[in-house]
C-alpha positions as CSV (number, residue, x, y, z in Angstrom):
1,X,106.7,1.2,17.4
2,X,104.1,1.2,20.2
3,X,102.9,-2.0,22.4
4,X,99.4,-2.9,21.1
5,X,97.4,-4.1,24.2
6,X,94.6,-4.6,23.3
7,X,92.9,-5.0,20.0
8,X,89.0,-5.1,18.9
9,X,88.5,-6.4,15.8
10,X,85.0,-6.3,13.8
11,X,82.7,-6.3,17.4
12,X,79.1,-6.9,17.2
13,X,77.0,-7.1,20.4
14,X,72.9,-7.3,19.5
15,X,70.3,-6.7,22.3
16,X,67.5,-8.4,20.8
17,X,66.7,-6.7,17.7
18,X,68.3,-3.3,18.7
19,X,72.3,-2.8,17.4
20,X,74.4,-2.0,20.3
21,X,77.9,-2.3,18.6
22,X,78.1,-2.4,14.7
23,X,81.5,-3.9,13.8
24,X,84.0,-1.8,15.9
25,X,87.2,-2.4,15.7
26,X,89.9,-0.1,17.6
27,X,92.9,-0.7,19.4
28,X,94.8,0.4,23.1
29,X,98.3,0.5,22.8
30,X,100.6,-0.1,26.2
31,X,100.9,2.9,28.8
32,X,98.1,4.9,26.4
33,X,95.2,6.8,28.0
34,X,92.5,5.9,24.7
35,X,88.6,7.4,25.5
36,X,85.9,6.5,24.1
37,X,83.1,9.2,23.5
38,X,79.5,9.5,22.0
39,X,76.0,9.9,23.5
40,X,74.2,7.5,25.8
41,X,73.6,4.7,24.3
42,X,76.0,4.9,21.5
43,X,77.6,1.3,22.1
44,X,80.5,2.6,24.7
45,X,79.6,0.8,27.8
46,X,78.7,-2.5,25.7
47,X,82.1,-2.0,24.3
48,X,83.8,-2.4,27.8
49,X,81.2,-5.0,28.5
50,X,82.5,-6.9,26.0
51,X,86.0,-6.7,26.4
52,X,84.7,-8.0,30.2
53,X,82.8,-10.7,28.2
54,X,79.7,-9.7,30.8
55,X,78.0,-8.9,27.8
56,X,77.3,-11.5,24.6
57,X,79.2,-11.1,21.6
58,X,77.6,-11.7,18.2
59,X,80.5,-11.7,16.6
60,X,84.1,-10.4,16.6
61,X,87.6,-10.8,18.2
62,X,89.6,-9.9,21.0
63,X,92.6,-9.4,21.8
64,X,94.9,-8.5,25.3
65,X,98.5,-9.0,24.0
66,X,99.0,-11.7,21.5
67,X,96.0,-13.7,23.3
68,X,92.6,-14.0,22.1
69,X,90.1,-13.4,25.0
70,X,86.8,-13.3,22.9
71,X,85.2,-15.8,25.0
72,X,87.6,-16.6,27.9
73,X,85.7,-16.5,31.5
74,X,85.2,-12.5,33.2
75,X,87.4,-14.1,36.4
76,X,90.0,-15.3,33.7
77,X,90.1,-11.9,31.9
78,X,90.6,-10.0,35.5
79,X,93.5,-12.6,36.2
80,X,94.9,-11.7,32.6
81,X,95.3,-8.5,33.9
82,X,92.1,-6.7,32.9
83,X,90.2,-4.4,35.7
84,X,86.7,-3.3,34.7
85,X,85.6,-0.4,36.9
86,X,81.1,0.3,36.4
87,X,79.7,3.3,35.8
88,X,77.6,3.9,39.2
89,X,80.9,3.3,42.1
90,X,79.6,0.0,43.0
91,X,81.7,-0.2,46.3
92,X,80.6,-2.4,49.2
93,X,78.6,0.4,51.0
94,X,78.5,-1.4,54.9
95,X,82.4,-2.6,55.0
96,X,84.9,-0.5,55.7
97,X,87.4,1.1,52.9
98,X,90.1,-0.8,53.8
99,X,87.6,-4.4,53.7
100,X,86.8,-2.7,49.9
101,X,89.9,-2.4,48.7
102,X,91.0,-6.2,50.3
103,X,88.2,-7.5,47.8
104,X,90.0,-5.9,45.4
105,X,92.8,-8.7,45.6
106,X,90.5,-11.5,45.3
107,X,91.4,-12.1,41.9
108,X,94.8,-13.1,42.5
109,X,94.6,-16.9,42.9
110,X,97.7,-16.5,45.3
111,X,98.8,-13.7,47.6
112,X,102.2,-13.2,48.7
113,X,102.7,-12.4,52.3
114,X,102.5,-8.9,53.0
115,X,101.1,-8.1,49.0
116,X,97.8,-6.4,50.3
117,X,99.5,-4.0,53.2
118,X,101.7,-3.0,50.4
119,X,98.9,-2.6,47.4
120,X,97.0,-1.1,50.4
121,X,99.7,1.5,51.1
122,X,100.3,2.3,47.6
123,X,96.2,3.1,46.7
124,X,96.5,5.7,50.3
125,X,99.5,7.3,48.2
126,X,97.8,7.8,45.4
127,X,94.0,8.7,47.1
128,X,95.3,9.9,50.4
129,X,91.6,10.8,51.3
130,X,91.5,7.3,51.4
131,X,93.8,6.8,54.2
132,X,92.0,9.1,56.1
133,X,89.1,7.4,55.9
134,X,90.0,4.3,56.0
135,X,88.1,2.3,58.8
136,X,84.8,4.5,57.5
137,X,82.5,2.5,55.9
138,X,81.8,2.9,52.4
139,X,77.9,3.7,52.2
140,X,78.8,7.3,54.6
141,X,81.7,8.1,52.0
142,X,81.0,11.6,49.2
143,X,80.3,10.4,46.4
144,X,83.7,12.0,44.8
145,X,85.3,9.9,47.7
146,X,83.1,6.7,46.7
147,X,84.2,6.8,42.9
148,X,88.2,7.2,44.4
149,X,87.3,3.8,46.4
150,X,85.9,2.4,43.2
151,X,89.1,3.3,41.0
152,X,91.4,2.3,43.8
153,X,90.0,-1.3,44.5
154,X,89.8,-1.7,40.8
155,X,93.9,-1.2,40.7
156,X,94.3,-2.9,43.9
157,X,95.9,-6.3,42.4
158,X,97.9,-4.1,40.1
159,X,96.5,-4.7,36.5
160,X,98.1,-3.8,33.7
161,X,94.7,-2.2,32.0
162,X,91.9,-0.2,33.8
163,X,88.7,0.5,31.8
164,X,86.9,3.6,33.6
165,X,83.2,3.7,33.1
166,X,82.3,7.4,33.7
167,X,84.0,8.0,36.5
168,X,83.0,11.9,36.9
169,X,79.6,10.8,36.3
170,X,76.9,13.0,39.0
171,X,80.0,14.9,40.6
172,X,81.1,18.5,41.2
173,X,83.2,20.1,39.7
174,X,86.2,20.6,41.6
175,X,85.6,16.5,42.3
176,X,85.7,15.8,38.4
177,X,88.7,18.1,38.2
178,X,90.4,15.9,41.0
179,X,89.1,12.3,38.9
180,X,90.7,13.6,36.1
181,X,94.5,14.3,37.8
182,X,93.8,10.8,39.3
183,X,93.7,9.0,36.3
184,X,96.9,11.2,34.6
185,X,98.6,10.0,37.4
186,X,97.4,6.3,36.9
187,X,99.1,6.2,33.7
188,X,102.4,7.9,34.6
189,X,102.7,4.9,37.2
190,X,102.8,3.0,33.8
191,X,99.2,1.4,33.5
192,X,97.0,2.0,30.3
193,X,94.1,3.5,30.8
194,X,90.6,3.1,28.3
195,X,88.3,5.7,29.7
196,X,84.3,6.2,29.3
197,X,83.0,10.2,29.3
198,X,80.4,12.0,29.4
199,X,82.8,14.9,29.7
200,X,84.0,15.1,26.7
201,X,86.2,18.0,27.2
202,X,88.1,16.7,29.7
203,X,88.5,13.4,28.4
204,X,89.8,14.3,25.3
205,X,92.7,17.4,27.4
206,X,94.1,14.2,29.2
207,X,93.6,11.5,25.9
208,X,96.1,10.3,23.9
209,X,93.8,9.3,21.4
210,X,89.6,9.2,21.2
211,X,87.1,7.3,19.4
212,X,83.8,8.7,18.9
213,X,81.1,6.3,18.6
214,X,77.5,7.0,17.1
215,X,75.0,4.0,16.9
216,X,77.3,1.7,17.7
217,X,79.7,2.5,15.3
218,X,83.0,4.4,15.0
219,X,82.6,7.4,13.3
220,X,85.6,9.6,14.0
221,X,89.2,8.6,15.4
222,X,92.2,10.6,16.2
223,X,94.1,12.2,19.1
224,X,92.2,13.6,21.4
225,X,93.4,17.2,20.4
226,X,92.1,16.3,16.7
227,X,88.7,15.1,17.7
228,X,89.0,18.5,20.3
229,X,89.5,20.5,17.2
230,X,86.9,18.8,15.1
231,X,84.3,21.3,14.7
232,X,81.3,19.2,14.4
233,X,82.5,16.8,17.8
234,X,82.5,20.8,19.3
235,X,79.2,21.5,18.3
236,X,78.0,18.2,19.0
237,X,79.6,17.4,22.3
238,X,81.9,20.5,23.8
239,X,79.4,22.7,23.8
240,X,81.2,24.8,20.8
């Protein structure tokens, strides 16, 4: 039986008098890659906000292991183990990548000599465009190479869950392509993986299992070949 890592149960986030999430409830079991598709504004980016707790919560619980997070601090919910990576490569755009990817330790309340060279050394392994441009700062970076920065800081204090926010989002093809290997190999280095996409197609090739979410509600769920197969998610969202 699978490790559940994280669990939603019955989530309701209100913006005023607009429903962004109507009682959602899903679950992220360990080592998983789970996506969560749907239209813009269809509640997915509230859902990770959320789970951050950067965004208010009418009602609902949850869950990262056994523990209840609902309402525990954002910091605390990073040091749980929790990285949270925007939609829009937020990166630090006059530091270098290497000073970016420091930051990305900041959350642990103590470092261990010699922790960040190795992190450091491990994210130029796994982006080694990084390495390269390493003492570039990060404002003269592609923006294929920004959102590689973004994904790499956000694993830099080696969390045991990374949520992707649209991480192909405005890039080309060949650079999408590239985002998606990136995060197949994220989870075969053991980390768990909930992932936010526009490209539905690709998300749901790589996907263990999918959620599709229309007006803030869950409306189909599934592997991601099923909700692939689905003929009216085809129509709808593969362009089928």
């Amino acid at each position: 039986m699978a490790d559940t890592m994280l669990t939603i149960e019955h989530l309701v986030v209100d913006y005023g008098h607009v429903h962004a999430i109507r009682d959602v409830s899903l679950h992220v079991d360990k080592n998983e890659i789970v996506c969560l598709i749907g239209s813009n504004g269809a509640g997915k980016t509230s859902t990770l906000g959320a789970i951050s707790n950067i965004v208010k919560k009418e009602s609902g619980r949850i869950l990262f292991g056994n523990q209840e997070i609902t309402h525990m601090h954002p910091a605390q919910i990073v040091q749980m183990g929790i990285s949270h990576v925007p939609e829009g490569r937020h990166v630090f755009p006059r530091m270098t990548v290497k000073e970016n990817l420091i930051l990305g330790t900041m959350a642990k309340k103590r470092v261990k000599k010699g922790y960040i060279q190795q992190r450091m050394e491990e994210m130029y392994t796994l982006f080694p465009r990084l390495r390269e441009r390493m003492d570039q700062a990060a404002g003269t970076l592609s923006g294929g190479e920004q959102q590689m920065l973004a994904i790499a800081r956000g694993l830099m204090y080696d969390p045991e869950l990374i949520m992707l926010d649209e991480p192909s989002l405005g890039l080309a093809p060949i650079i999408v392509e590239e985002i998606f290997e990136l995060v197949c190999r994220i989870q075969k280095q053991g980390k768990t993986v909930l992932l936010i996409e526009q490209n539905a197609n690709m998300a749901l090739q790589i996907s263990d299992r999918a959620y599709l979410l229309e007006n803030g509600a869950i409306v189909k769920q599934g592997t991601g070949k099923e909700l692939q197969r689905d003929d009216s998610i085809r129509k709808a969202y593969l362009g089928g």
